[in-house]
N, C-alpha and C positions, 0 to 999 in steps of 0.2 A: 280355688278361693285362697287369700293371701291366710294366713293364720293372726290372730288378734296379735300375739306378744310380737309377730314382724311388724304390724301395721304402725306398733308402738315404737319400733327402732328405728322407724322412716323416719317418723313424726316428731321426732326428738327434735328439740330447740338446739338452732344453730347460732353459735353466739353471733352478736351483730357484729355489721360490718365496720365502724366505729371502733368497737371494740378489739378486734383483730390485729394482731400484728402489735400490740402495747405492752403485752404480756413480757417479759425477759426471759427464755430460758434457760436452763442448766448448758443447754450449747451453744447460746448465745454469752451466756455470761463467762464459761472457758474460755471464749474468741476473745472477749473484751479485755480479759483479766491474764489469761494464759496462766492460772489454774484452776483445775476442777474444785466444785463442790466439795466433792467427795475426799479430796486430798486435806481437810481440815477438821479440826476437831471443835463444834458447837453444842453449847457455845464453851469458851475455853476455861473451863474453870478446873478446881480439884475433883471436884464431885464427878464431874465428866471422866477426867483423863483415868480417876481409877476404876470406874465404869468399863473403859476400853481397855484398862491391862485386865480387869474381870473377870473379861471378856477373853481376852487373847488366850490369858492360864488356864481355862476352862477349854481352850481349842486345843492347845498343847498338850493337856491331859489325855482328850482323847483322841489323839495323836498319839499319842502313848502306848494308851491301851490299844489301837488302832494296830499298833505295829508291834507289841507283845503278842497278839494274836494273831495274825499273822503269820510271824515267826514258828508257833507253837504251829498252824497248821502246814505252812511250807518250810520247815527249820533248812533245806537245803538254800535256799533264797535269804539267809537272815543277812547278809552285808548287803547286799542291794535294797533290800527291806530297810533297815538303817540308816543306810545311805538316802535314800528318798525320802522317811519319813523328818529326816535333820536336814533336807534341803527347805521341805515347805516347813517346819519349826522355825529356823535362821529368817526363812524370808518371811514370816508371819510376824517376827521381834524386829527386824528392817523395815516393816511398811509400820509398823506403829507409832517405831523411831523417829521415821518420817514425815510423819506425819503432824507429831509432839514440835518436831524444829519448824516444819511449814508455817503451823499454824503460830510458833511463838513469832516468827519472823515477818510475819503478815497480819498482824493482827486489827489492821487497819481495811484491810482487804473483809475480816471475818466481822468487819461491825457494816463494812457495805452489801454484806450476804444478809443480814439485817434488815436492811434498808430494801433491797430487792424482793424480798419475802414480803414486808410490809406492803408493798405498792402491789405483789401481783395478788396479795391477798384482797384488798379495793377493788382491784379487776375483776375479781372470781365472784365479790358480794355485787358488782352489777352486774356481771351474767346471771346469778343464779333467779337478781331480783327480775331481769328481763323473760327471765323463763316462766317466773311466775304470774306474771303480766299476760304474756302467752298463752298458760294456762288457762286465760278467762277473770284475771283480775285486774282487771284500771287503775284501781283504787293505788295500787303501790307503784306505780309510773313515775319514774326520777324525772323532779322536773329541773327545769334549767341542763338538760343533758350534756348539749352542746359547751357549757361553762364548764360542764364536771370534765369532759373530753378533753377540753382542752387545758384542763390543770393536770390532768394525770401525762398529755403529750409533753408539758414542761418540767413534769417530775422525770418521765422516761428522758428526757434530754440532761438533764444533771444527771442522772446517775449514772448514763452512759460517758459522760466526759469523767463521772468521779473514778471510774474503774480504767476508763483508758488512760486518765493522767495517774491515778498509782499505778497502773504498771510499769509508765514511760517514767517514774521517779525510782521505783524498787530496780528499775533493771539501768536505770543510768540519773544516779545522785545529784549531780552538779547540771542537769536537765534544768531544771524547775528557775534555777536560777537564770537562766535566758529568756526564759519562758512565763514570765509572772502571771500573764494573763489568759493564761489555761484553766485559774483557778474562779474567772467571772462564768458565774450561773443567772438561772432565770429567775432565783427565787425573788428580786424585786416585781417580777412581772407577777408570777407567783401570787405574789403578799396581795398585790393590787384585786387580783378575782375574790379573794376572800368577802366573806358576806356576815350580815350579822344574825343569820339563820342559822347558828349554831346546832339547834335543835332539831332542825329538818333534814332528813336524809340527803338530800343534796349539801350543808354546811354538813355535818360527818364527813361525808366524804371527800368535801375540800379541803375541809381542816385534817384528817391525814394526810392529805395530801403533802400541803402545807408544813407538817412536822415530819415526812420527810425530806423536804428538800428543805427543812433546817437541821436535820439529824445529818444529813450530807454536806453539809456547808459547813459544821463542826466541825465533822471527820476532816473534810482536806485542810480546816486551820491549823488543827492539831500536826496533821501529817505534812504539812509546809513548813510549821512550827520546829518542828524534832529536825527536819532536813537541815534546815538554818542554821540549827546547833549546833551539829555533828561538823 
């Protein structure tokens, strides 16, 4: 006999098929972008950044201590012991480093980390709502589904052109300017699904939609804008 808590890991809601495949992820958004997540500092403000050196001085401390002690129990080892513990110190103050210049020099990249966060969060609130539907409740069934699917497929399409045309402008400047119409998105098509059901779960979710694929159509004015200048 199967045991209750397996019958329950079977039975688990499988997101729909609709919804599959819309999500962006951290490895999809490297491919687009050609840098990680992880390599920036969010969001970039002062509070953050002294958060992260904090954080680093509190690693370096014990580091420290780490290799004071150590020392004291193998003292025949103490320059190797030193020697390793000031290789990961150095490179602990180089990845922060680097992280401080990525994110200043991309910071148009860490407002479409934003933007991706926003949409896969939409995603996540109708899987969760389809679970609960599953569950045995009708009553919360997103209606016009097929309208919400296809504003979130036309969000996923801007923001997939917003991250490939910043990359193809940060790694080659004088790009854009061959190129002007790398910058047309869907958000006309967009604007048009909009409904005046504000208030029902279905307008919620269009209307994020909605804001952002005008929070992305900012960004690349702005980031056209600065190219132009320079």
């Amino acid at each position: 006999m199967i045991p209750h808590w397996q019958r329950m890991r079977k039975t688990h809601t499988v997101m729909q098929p609709d919804l599959q495949g819309l999500e962006i992820t951290k490895g999809e958004l490297k491919a687009l972008s050609g840098i990680s997540v992880n390599a920036v500092i969010r969001p970039f403000k002062l509070r953050k950044i002294f958060q992260e050196i904090f954080t680093s001085v509190v690693v370096l401390l014990l580091l420290i201590i780490s290799c004071l002690l150590l020392i004291i129990c193998f003292p025949n080892y103490r320059i190797s012991l030193i020697v390793i513990h000031l290789f990961f110190a150095i490179g602990l103050v180089f990845e922060d480093l680097k992280r401080i210049v990525i994110t200043q020099k991309n910071k148009h990249f860490v407002s479409l980390i934003d933007d991706v966060e926003r949409y896969n969060s939409v995603i996540k609130s109708i899987d969760i709502n389809d679970q609960i539907e599953a569950a045995g409740n009708p009553g919360v069934k997103l209606k016009d589904r097929e309208r919400v699917i296809q504003a979130l497929r036309l969000t996923r399409e801007d923001i997939v052109r917003a991250l490939k045309t910043e990359k193809i402008i940060r790694q080659n400047q004088a790009f854009i300017n061959l190129n002007p119409d790398l910058f047309a998105n869907n958000l006309k098509a967009l604007t048009a699904l909009q409904v005046d059901e504000q208030a029902s779960e279905y307008g919620r979710i269009l209307n994020e939609a909605l804001q952002i694929g005008m929070s992305i159509q900012d960004e690349m004015k702005h980031l056209k804008g600065e190219r132009f200048n320079e």
